[in-house]
C-alpha positions in Angstrom: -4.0 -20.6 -15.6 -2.2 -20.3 -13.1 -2.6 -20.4 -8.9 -1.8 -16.8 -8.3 -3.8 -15.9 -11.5 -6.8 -17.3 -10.0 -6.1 -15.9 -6.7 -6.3 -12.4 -8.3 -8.9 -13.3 -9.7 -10.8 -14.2 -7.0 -9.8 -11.2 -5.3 -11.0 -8.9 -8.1 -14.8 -10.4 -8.6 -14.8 -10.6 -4.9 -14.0 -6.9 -4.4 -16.4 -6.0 -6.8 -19.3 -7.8 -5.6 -19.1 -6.6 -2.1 -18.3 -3.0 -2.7 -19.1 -2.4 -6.4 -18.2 1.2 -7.8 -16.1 1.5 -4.8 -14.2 -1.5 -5.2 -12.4 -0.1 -8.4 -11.3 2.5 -6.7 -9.7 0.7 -4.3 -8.1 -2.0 -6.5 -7.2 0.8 -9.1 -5.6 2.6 -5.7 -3.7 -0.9 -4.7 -2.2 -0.9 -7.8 -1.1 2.7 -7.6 0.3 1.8 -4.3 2.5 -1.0 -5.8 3.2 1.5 -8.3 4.6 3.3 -6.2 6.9 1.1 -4.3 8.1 -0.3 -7.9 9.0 3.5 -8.1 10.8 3.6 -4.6 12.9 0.6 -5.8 13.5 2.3 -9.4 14.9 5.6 -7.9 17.1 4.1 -4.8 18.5 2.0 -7.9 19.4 5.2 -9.7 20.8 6.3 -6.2 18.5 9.0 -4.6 18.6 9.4 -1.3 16.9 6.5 0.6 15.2 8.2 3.1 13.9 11.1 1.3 12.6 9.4 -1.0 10.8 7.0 1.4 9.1 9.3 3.3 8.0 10.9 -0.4 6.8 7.1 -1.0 5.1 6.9 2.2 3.1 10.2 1.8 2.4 9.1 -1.7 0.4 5.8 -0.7 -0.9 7.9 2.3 -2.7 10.1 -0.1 -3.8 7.3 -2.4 -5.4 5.6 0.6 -7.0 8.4 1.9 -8.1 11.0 -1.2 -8.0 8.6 -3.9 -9.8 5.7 -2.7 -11.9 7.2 0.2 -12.2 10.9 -1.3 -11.2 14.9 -0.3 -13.4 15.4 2.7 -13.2 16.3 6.4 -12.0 12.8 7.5 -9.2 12.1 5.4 -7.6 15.7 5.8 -7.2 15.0 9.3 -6.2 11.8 8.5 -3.3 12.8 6.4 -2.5 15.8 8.9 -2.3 12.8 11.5 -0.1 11.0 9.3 2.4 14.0 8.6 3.1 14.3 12.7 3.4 10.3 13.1 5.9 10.7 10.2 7.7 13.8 11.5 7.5 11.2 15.1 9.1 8.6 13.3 12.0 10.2 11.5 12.6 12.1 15.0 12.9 8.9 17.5 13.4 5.6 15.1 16.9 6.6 13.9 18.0 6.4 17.6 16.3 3.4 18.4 18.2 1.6 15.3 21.5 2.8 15.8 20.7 1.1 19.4 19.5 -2.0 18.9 21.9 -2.6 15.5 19.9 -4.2 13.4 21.0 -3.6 9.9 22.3 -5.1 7.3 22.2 -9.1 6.7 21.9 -11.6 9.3 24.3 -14.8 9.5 21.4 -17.2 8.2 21.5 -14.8 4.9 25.4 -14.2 4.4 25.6 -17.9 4.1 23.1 -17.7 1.1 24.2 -14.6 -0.5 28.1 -15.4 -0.5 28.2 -16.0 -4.0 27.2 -12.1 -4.9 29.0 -9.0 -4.5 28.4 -6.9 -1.5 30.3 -3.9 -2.8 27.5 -1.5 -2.8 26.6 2.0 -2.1 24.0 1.5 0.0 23.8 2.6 3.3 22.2 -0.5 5.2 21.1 1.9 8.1 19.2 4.2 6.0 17.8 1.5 4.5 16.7 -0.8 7.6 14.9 2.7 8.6 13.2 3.1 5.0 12.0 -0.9 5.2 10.3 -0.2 8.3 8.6 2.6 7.1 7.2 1.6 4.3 6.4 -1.8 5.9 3.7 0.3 8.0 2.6 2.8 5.1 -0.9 1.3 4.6 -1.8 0.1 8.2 -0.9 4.0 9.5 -3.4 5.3 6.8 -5.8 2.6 7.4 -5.7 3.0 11.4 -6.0 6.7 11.3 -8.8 6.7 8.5 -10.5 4.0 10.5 -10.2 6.2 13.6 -11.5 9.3 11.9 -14.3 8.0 10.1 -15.5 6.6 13.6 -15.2 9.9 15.5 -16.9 11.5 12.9 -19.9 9.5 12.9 -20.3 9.7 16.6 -20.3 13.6 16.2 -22.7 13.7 13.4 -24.6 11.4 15.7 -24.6 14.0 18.7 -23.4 17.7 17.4 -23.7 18.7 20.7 -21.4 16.6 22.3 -19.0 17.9 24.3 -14.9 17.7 23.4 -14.6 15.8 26.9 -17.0 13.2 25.7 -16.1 13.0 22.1 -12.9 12.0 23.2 -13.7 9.9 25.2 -16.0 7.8 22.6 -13.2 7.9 20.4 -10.6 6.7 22.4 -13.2 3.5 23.6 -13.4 3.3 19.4 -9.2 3.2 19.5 -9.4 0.7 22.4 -11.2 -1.9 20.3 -9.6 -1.4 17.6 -5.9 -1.4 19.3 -6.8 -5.1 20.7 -7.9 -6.5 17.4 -5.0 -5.0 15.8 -2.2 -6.0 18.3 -4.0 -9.5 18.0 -3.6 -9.5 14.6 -0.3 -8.8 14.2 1.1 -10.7 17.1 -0.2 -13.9 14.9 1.0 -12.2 11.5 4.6 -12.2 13.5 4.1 -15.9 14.4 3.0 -17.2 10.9 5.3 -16.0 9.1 8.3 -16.7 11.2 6.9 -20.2 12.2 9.2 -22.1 9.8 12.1 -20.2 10.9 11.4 -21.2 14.9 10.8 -24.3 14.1 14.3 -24.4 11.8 15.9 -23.1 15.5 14.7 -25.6 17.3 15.5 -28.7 14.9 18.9 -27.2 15.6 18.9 -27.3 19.2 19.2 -23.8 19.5 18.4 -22.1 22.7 15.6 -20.1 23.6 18.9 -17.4 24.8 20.5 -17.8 21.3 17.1 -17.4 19.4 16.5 -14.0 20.8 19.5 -13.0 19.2 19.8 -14.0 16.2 19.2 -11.2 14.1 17.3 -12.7 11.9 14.6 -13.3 14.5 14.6 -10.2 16.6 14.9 -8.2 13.0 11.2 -9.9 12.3 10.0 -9.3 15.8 11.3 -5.7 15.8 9.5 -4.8 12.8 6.0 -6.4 14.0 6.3 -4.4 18.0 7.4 -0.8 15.2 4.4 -1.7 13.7 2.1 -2.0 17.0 3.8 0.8 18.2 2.8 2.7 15.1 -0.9 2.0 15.8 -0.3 2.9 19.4 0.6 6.2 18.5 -1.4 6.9 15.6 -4.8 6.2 17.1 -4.7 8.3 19.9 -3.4 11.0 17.8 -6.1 10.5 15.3 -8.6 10.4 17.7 -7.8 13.5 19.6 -6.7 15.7 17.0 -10.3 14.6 15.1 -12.6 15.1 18.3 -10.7 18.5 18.2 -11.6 19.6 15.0 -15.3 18.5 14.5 -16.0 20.3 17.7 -13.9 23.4 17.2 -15.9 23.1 13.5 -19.3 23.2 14.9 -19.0 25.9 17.5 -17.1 28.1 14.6 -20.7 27.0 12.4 
């Protein structure tokens, strides 16, 4: 038996305890979502078009997140509404900031590693830098907004008479909280899993100058503020576009 087998494990019978019938919808919908990405991986292979077919991936586990595992109701649907106009944000602005900021591709640390393969491929490394990212944030996007959603919701149901102004206003103190913990949370993610890497740097001597850009750090770092910037834009949007519609609901009732 081996470490990872008990790790799942472990993760299983904890799941289950805690949320019960729930919890097999939710591991049966992780494992759809791997599913999926083993799919992603499968068709770029076969050479679809990256891109497309990422954003088809990313509205895939989007939909497992929110209908599968949480159910078809009023919250998801905005959810996955809120989703479609971050995505329809992302493809818009991120290709601009990419072909910027040059980030694609391999970074000197892994050339030295991967010199013994071939690097004659068809694969355009920009397309797929953008298509990383994306799916990199798939989960948290549907998580944030759902989180956002649910928690509007409930202070509506808690107050039908509440006025758009004010529901707003709740909601966005909900997306305060919840931006803090997140950007927390992240900003340590960043830091954990890059601490070996720093620490490689600065065996080497390197400078704090020459750090910053190396690709292979600012490639990490870029990915973690994309991913903070995804919940700063998600949120709000959730949280407005969800005040909007339980309102506009309720009067129309």
């Amino acid at each position: 038996m081996t470490v990872l087998f008990v790790l799942i494990l472990l993760f299983l019978l904890l799941t289950f305890a805690v949320f019960r019938i729930e919890g097999l919808f939710q591991v049966t919908g992780l494992f759809m979502n791997v599913a999926v990405f083993l799919a992603l991986l499968v068709l770029i292979d076969r050479g679809a078009p990256i891109l497309p077919a990422a954003c088809v991936a990313f509205l895939a586990v989007a939909a497992i997140t929110l209908f599968f595992v949480n159910g078809v109701n009023q919250k998801t649907k905005i959810s996955f509404v809120c989703v479609l106009v971050f995505l329809g944000l992302f493809l818009l602005l991120f290709p601009l900031v990419l072909s910027a900021m040059n980030l694609h591709g391999f970074s000197a640390e892994e050339l030295d590693e991967l010199a013994m393969y071939s690097f004659d491929v068809a694969i355009d490394f920009k397309t797929l830098m953008t298509a990383i990212i994306l799916m990199s944030f798939s989960g948290a996007v549907a998580d944030g907004s759902m989180a956002i959603s649910t928690a509007t919701y409930e202070l509506f149901q808690a107050n039908p008479q509440v006025s758009i102004k004010a529901l707003s206003k709740s909601s966005m103190t909900v997306v305060s909280d919840v931006l803090s913990s997140t950007i927390n949370t992240l900003l340590f993610a960043f830091m954990g899993s890059n601490l070996a890497l720093i620490a490689w740097f600065q065996d080497l001597s390197i400078s704090f100058g020459e750090m910053i850009n190396s690709k292979a750090f600012v490639s990490e770092l870029i990915v973690c503020l994309i991913t903070g910037l995804a919940a700063v834009i998600i949120l709000p949007i959730t949280a407005w576009s969800a005040s909007w519609y339980f309102w506009k609901r309720n009067r129309m009732e």
